[in-house]
matplotlib code that plots the C-alpha trace (Angstrom):
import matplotlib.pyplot as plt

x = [28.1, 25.7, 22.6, 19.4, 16.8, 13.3, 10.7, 7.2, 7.7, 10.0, 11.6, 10.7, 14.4, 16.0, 13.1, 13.6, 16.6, 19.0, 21.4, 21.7, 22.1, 24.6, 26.4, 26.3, 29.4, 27.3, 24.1, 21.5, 17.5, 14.2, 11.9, 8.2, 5.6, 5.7, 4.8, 2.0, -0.6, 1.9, 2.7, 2.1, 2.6, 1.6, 3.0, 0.5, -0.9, 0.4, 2.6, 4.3, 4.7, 5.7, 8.8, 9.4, 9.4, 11.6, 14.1, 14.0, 14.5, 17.4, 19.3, 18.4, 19.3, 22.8, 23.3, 23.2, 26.1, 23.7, 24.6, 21.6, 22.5, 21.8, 18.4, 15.6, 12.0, 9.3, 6.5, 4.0, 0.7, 1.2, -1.6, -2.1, 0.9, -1.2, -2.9, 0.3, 2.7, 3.2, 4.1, 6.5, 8.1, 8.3, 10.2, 12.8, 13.2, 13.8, 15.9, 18.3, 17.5, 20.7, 22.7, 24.2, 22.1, 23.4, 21.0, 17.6, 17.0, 12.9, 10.1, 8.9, 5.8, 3.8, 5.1, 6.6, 3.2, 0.4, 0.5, -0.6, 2.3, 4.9, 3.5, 3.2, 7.0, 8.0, 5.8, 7.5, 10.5, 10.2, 8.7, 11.7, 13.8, 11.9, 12.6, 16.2, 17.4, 15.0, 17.5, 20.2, 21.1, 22.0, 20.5, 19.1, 16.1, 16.5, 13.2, 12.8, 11.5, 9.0, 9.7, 13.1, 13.8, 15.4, 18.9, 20.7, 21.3, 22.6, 23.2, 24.4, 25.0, 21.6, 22.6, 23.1, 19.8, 18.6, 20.2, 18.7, 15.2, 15.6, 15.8, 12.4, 10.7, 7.5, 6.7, 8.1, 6.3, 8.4, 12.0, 10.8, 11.8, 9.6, 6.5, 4.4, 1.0, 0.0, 2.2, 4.7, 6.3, 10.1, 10.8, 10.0, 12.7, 15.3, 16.7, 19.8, 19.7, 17.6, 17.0, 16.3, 15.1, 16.8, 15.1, 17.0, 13.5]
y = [16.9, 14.2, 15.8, 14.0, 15.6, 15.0, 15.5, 14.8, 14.0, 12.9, 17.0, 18.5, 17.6, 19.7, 22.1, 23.4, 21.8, 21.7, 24.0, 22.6, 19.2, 20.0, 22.0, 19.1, 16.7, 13.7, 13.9, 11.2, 12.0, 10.3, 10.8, 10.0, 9.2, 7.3, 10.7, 8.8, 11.8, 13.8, 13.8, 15.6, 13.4, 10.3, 7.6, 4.6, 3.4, 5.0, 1.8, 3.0, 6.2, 5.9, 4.4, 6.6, 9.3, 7.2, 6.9, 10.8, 11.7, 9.4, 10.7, 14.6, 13.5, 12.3, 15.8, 17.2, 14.8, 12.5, 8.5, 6.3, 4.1, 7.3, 7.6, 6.1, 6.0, 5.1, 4.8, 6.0, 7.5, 10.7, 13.0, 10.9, 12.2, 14.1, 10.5, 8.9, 11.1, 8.9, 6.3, 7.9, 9.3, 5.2, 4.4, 7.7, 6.3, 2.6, 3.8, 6.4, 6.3, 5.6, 6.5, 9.7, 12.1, 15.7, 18.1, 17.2, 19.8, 19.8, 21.9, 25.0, 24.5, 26.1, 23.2, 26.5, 26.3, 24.8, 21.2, 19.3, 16.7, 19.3, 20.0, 16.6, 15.9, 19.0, 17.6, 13.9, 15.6, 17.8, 14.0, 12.5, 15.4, 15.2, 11.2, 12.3, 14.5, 12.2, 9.3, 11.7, 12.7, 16.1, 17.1, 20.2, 20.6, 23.2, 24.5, 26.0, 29.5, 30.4, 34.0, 33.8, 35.2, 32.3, 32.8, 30.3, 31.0, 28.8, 29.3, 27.7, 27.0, 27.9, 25.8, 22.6, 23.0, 23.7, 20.7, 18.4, 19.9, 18.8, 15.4, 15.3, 15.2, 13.7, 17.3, 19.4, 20.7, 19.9, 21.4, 24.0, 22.8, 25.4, 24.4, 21.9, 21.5, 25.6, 26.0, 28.3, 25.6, 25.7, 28.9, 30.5, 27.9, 28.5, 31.4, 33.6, 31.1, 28.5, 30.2, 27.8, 28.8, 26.2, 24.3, 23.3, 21.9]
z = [7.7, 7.0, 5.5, 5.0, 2.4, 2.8, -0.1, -1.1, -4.9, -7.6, -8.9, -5.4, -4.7, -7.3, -8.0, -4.1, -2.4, -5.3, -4.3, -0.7, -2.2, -4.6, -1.9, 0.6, 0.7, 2.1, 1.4, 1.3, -0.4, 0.5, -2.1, -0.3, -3.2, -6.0, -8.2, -9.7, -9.8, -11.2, -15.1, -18.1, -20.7, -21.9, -19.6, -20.0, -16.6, -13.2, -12.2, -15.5, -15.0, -11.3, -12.9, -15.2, -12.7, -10.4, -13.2, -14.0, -9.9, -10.3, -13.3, -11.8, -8.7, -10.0, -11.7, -8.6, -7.0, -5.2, -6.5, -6.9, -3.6, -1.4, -3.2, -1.4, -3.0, -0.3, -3.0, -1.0, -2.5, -4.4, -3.1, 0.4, 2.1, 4.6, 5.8, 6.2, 7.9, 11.2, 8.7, 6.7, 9.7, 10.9, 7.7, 8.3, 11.5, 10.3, 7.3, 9.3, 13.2, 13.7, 10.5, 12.5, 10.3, 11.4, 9.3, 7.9, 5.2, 3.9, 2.9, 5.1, 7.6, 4.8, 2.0, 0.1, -2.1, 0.2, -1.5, 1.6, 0.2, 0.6, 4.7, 5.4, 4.1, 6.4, 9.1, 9.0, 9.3, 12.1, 14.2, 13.2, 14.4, 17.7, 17.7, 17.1, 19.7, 22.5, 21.6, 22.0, 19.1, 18.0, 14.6, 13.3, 10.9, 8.5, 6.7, 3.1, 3.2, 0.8, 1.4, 0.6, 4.2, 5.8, 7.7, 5.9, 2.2, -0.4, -3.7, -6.7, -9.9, -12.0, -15.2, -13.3, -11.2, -14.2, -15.8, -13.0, -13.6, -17.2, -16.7, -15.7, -19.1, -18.2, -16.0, -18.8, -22.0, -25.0, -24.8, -22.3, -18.9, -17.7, -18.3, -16.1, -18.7, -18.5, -15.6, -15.3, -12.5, -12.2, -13.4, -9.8, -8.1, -10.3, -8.2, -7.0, -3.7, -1.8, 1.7, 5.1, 8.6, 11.3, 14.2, 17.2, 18.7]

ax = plt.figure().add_subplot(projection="3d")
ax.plot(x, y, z, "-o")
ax.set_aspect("equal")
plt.show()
């Protein structure tokens, strides 16, 4: 199956999708923002710490089985996904309209937490979907629950989700990959299984 996963930020791939990815046997990411609004240490200015983030998605990423050339980083404004959803659904579109995409795995309706960057990356999804199947093609669009009620359940390996996490040490406190400033932020995703609700519509 060609999977495609779809998130808002550098970590929101392996902090919610990680076990889907890691499962998948050709998977491709799209990482939407540049993650500049996003960091807990001291980066310097935000074109600096956008790459620093980049280069952290792309060594967790890797953990997880995903080589850097099926990486793609849109750069688009961390915290302005919701203005620029019909855009970033263009660039899915130009980037895999006709790649022969089979599943596009992404955050729930609900963005899991609320982050209007998490709904907007679900809701960029579903369009493309729609743009999908209108073309002919046949692709499902598989949702994260944030109950943990979906129908689909994944699991994984916790220690190398957990070692994908850890190589994003600009959203970490120290040597606990935990902690996102006084944030208890990963701990909650690093769970039994990832569960997803599917859309055939």
């Amino acid at each position: 199956m060609k999977d495609l996963f779809i998130v808002a930020h550098p970590d929101d791939a392996e902090a919610m999708l990680g076990y889907a990815i890691a499962e998948s046997t050709d998977p491709y990411v799209v990482v939407a923002t540049d993650g500049k609004a996003s960091t807990v240490d001291e980066v310097g200015d935000g074109f600096v710490a956008a790459g620093k983030r980049r280069l952290e998605s792309i060594a967790g990423l890797s953990k997880l089985g995903v080589p850097e050339d099926r990486q793609f980083y849109l750069d688009l404004t961390d915290g302005g996904l919701a203005q620029a959803v019909s855009e970033l659904a263009t660039k899915l579109q130009e980037l895999f309209g006709d790649a022969g995409i089979q599943r596009v795995i992404t955050t729930g309706e609900d963005g899991y937490d609320g982050h209007p960057d998490h709904i907007a990356a679900h809701m960029a999804a579903a369009s493309f979907c729609t743009g999908l199947r209108k073309s002919g093609h046949e692709v499902t669009l598989f949702a994260l629950a944030s109950d943990h009620g979906g129908e689909v359940r994944v699991t994984g390996d916790q220690s190398q989700k957990t070692a994908a996490l850890a190589a994003h040490v600009s959203q970490t406190v120290g040597d606990d990959i935990t902690r996102w400033g006084n944030v208890d932020l990963y701990t909650p995703l690093i769970v039994d299984a990832e569960t997803y609700r599917p859309s055939y519509k």
